[in-house]
C-alpha positions in Angstrom: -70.1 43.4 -101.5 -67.3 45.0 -102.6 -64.2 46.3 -100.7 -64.5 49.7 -99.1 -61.6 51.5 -99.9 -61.0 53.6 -97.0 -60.7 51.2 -94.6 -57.6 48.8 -94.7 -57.1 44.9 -93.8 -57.5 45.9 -90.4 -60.6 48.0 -90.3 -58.8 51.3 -89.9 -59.0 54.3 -91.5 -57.0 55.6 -94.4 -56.4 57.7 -97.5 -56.9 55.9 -100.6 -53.7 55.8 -102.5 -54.4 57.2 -106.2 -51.0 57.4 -107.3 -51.7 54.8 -110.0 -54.7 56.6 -111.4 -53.8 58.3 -114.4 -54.6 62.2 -114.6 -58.0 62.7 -116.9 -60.6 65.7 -117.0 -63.2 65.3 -114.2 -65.9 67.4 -113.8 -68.8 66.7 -111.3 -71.9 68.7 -111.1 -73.9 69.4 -107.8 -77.4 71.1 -106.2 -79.2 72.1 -103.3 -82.0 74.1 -102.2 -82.6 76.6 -99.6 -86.4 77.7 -98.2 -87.0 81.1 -97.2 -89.8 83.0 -96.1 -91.5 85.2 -98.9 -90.0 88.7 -97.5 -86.9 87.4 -96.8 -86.5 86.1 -100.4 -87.8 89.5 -101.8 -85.2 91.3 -99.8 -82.6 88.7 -101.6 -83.5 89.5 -104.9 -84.2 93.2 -104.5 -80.1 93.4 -102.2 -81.7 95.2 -99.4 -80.2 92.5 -97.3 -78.4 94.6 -94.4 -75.1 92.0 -94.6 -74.8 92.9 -98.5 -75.6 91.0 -101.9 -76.4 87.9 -100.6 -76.0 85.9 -103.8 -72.8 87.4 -104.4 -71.4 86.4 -101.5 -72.7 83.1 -101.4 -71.1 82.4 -104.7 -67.8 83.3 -103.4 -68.2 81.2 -100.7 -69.4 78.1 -102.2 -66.1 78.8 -104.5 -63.9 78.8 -102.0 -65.3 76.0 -100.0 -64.9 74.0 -103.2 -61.1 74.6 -103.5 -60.2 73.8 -99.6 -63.0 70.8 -99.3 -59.9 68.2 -98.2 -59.4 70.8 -95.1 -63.3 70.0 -94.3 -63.8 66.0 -95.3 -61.6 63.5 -94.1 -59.5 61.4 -96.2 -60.5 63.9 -99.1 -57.7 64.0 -101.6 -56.3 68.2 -102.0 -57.1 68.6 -105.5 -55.8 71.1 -108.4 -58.8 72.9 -109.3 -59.1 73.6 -112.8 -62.6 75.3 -112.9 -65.6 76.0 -110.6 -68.6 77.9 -111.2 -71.4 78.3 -108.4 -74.9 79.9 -109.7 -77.5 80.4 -107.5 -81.2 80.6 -109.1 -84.1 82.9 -107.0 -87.0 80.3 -107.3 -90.8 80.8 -106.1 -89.9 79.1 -102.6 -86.4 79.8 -102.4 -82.8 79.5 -103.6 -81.5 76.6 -105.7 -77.6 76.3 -105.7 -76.0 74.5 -108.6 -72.1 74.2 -108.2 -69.9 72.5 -111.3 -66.0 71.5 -110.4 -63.2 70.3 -112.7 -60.0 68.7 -112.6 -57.8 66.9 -114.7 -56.2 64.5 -111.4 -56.4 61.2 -110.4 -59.9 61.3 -108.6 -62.8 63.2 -109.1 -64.2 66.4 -107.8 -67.8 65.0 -106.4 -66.7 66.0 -102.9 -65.8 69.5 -104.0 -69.2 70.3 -106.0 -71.4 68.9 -103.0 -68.9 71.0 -100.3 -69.5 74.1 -102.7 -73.2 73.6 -102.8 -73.3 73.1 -99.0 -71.2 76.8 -98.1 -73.6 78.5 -100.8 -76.5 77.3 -98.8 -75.3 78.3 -95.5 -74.1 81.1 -96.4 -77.3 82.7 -97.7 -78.9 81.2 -94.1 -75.9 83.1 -92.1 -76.7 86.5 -94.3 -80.2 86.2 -94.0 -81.1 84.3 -90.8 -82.2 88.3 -89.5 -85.0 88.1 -91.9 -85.6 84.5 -91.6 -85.0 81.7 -88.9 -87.2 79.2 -90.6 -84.8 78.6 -93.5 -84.6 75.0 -94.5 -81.8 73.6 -96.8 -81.9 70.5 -98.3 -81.7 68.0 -101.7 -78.1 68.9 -101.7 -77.1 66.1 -104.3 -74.6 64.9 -107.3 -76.4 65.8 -110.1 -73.7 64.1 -112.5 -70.7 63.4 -112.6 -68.0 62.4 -115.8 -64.4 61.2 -116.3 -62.3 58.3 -114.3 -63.0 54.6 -114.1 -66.4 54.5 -112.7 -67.2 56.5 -115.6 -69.9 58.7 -116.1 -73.4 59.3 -113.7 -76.6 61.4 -114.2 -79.0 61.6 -111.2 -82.3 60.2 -112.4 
């Protein structure tokens, strides 16, 4: 089993010191989907959403929650964001959310694509929870990930 690295000799919590890393481009890639009802989903596509254009807004927010994700997730490193896009895909049952982040840093930006993802997804429930309370989220995942030591990763 190997070390976990947020926990020092004594069992307590701490921030992983990455000093020693050197800086190389990072760029991690993540997903999610959201159910909503047939009606509600029209009214998505068609932005006759009361609140405004839904997926619009959702992509700002996933953005945003990607470049403040060490304010939400403990022991998250802040990172300088060099790019993140957020595209949200109307699908037959719902909304999929992709979210892509990159840094050139010591760590990688997993965290930040999954944390982008997540406020996408909410977001659409909090514009469109009027229309539809039986919203479901889920298969919020790291689709892949590349750069740094552990090298590269690509969900199966």
């Amino acid at each position: 089993m190997s070390k976990l690295t947020h926990l020092d000799d004594s069992g307590a919590a701490r921030m992983v010191d990455i000093s020693a890393k050197p800086a190389t481009r990072r760029e991690a890639t993540a997903e999610g989907f959201i159910h909503v009802a047939k009606d509600a989903l029209q009214a998505i596509a068609e932005q006759t959403v009361k609140k405004g254009d839904v997926l619009a807004i959702a992509r700002i927010a996933g953005i945003m929650a990607a470049k403040r994700t060490a304010d939400l997730i403990p022991l998250c490193h802040p990172l300088p964001i060099d790019a993140v896009s957020v595209d949200l895909a109307i699908e037959a049952t719902g909304i999929r959310a992709t979210a892509t982040v990159a840094t050139t840093h010591g760590t990688g930006v997993e965290m930040e694509a999954l944390t982008a993802v997540s406020a996408a997804l909410l977001t659409v429930y909090d514009m469109a929870k009027a229309l539809d309370r039986t919203m479901c989220i889920d298969g919020i995942r790291l689709l892949r990930k590349s750069g740094g030591r552990s090298g590269d990763f690509i969900a199966q």
